[in-house]
C-alpha positions in Angstrom: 30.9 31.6 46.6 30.4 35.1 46.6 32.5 37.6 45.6 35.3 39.4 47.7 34.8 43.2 47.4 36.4 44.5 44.3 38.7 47.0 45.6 40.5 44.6 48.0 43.2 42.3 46.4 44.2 41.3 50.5 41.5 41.0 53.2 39.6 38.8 55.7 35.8 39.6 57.1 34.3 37.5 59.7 31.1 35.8 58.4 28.2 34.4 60.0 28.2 31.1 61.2 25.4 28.9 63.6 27.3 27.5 66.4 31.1 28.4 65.3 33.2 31.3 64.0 33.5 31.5 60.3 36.2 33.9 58.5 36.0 34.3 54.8 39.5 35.6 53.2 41.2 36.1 49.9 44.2 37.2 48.1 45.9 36.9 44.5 47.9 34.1 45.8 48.3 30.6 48.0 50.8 32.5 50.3 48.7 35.7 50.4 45.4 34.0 51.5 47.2 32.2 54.4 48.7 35.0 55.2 45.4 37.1 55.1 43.8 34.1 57.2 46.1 34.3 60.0 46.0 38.1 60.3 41.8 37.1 60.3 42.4 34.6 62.9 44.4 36.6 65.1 41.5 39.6 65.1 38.8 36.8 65.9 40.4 36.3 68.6 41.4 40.0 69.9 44.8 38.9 70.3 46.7 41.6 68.4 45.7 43.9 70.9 47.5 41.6 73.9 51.1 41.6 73.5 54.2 42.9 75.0 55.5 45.7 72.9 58.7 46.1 75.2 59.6 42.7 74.5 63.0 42.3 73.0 64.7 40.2 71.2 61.8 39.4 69.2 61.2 35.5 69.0 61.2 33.7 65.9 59.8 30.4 65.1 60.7 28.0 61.7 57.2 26.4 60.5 57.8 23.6 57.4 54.9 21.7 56.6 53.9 19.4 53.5 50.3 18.3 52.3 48.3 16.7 49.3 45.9 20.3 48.5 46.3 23.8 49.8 43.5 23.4 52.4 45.3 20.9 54.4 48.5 23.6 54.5 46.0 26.1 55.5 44.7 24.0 58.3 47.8 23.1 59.2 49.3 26.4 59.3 46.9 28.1 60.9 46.8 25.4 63.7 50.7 25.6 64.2 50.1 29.4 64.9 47.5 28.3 67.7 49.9 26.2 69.0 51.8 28.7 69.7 49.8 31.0 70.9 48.7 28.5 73.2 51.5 27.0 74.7 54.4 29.8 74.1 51.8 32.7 74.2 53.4 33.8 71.3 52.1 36.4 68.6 53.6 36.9 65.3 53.4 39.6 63.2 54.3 40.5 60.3 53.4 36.7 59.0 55.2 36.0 55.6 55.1 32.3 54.2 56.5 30.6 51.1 54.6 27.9 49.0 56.4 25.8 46.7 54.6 22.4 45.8 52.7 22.0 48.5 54.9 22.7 50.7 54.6 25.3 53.1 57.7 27.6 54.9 57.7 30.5 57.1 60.1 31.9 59.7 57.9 34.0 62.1 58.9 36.7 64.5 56.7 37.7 67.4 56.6 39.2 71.0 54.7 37.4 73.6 50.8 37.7 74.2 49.6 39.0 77.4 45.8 37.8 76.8 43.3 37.4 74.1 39.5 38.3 74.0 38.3 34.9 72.9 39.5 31.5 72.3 39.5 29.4 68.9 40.0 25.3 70.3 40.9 24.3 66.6 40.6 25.4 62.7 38.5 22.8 60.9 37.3 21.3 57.2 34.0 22.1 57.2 33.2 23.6 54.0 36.7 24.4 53.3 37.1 25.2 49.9 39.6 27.2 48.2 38.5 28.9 44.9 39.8 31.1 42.0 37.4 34.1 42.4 38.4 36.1 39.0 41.9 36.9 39.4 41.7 35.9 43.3 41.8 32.7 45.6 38.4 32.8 48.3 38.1 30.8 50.9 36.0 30.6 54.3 37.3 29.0 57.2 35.4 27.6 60.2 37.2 27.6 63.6 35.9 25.5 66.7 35.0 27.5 69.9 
């Protein structure tokens, strides 16, 4: 896997990929790359753009989620934030998780979406890998469109 650039300990670019999107992210840590691929995710799609800043009380949502390896949480988590962009059109940010275990925690706040640019249908397995890079965890993610 190739490196990440050297002077970024945080950070996402989108990659190319033949029929699908493909998002390549890393960090120092489990929680920092899921973190780093849901801030990735959410620019794929244009949503940070889309949501109502006037929107108050901001919402907050309790995500707990349990798997065997860290690339099922990251599948996981990553879908659970579709989810809700889909069917609460909600959009969180900051995006701050806990992983003890495998098991994943994170209490979201957000404001509701008014639209996104493009639509991911679903965050797959293909050639999910997660990988110590020197001192960092890589990863690239494929999303159906």
């Amino acid at each position: 896997m190739k490196e990440p650039p050297a002077h970024e300990k945080h950070g996402y670019e989108e990659i190319p990929h033949t029929a699908d999107w493909a998002l390549k992210v890393w960090a120092p840590d489990i929680s920092g790359l899921l973190e780093e691929a849901a801030r990735g995710m959410y620019a794929l799609m244009g949503v940070e753009r889309f949501y109502d800043l006037s929107a108050e009380p901001r919402q907050s949502r309790q995500v707990r989620l349990q798997a065997e390896d860290y690339e099922a949480l990251l599948v996981g988590f990553l879908g659970e934030l579709l989810y809700f962009l889909e069917e609460e059109r909600l959009f969180f940010d900051p995006i701050r998780v806990k992983i003890q275990d495998h098991t994943l925690e994170a209490r979201l706040e957000g404001r509701p979406a008014t639209g996104q640019n493009k639509e991911i249908k679903a965050v797959t397995y293909h050639n999910l890998a997660i990988e110590r890079v020197d001192d960092l965890l890589v990863a690239t993610v494929v999303f159906d469109v």
